[in-house]
N, C-alpha and C positions, 0 to 999 in steps of 0.2 A: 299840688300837681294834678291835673287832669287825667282823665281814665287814657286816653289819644295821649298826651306826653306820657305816660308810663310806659306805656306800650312804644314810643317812640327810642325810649331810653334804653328800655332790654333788648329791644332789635336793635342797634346803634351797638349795644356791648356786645351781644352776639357775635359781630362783624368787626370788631376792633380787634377779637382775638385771632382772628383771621388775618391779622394786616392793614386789615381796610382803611383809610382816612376816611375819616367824616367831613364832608366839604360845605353841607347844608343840611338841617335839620330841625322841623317841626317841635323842638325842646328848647328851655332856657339852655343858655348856653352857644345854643349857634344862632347863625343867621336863618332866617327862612327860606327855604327851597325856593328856586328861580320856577315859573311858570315852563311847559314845556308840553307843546304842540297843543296849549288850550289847558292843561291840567299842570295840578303841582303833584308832585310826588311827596313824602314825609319824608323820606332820608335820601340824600345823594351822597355818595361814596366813590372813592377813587382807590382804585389799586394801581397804586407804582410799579408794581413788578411786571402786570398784564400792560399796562397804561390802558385803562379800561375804567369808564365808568359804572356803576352800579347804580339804579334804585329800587326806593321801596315804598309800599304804605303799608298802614295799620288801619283795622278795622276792626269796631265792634259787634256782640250780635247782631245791634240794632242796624246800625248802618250799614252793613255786609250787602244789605239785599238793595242799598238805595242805588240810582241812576249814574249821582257822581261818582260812590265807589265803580262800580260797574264800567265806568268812560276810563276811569284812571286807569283799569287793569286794561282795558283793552286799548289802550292810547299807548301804558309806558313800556307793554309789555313786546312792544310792536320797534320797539328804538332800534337804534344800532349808531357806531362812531361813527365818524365822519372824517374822522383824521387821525392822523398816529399811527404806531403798529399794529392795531387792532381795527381799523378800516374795515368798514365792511362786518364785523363780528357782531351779532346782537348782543345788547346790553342786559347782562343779567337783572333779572327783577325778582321782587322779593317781597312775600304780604304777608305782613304778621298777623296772627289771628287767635282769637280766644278760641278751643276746645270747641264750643258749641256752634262755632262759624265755619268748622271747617267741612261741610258737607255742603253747604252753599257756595263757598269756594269752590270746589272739587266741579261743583256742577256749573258752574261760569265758566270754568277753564274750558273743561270737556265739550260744552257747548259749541264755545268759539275757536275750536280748535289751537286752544294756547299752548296746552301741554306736550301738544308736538314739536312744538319749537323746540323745545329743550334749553329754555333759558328762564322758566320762570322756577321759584320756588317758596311749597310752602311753610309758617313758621307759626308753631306753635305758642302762643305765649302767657 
């Protein structure tokens, strides 16, 4: 297993105790995530209770700082439904990250004004 599918997997558990169905995901076992306004997310998630979808990536030290991650957070973090009873609602997003990533995260957020959304969050792993 890949250091990316690890990290796919314990965020994916994380979120299962919560409810969440796994609907796509960057690990054996599912399909891979559908492209989605030019970027793939690692996990997409459905909450039946909200009818709301959810995603997420995972990033390593190394990668934290590259372009793609950087497009993804500010691509998925930007979503919202388009239908159902949550129209209109932004979609939760969610970036798993190693201990040592997570002050380069903190500063992409703050940067691009994410954390005021109030929809993203981050995830230790």
């Amino acid at each position: 297993m890949t250091t990316t599918e690890s990290m796919v997997k314990n965020l994916i558990n994380t979120f299962e105790k919560d409810g969440l169905q796994v609907i796509q995901a960057n690990c054996s076992g599912f399909e891979n995530p559908t492209e989605v306004e030019g970027v793939e997310p690692d996990v997409i998630w459905w909450n039946p209770h909200k009818e709301l979808y959810h995603v997420g990536v995972v990033a390593d030290s190394q990668s934290i700082s590259s372009d793609l991650i950087k497009q993804k957070i500010l691509t998925l973090s930007k979503l919202m439904m388009g239908k159902g009873s949550s129209e209109g609602e932004r979609l939760p997003f969610v970036i798993g990250i190693p201990p040592e990533a997570s002050n380069v995260v903190d500063k992409t957020l703050s940067e691009n004004n994410i954390s005021s959304q109030g929809n993203t969050q981050k995830i230790i792993l």
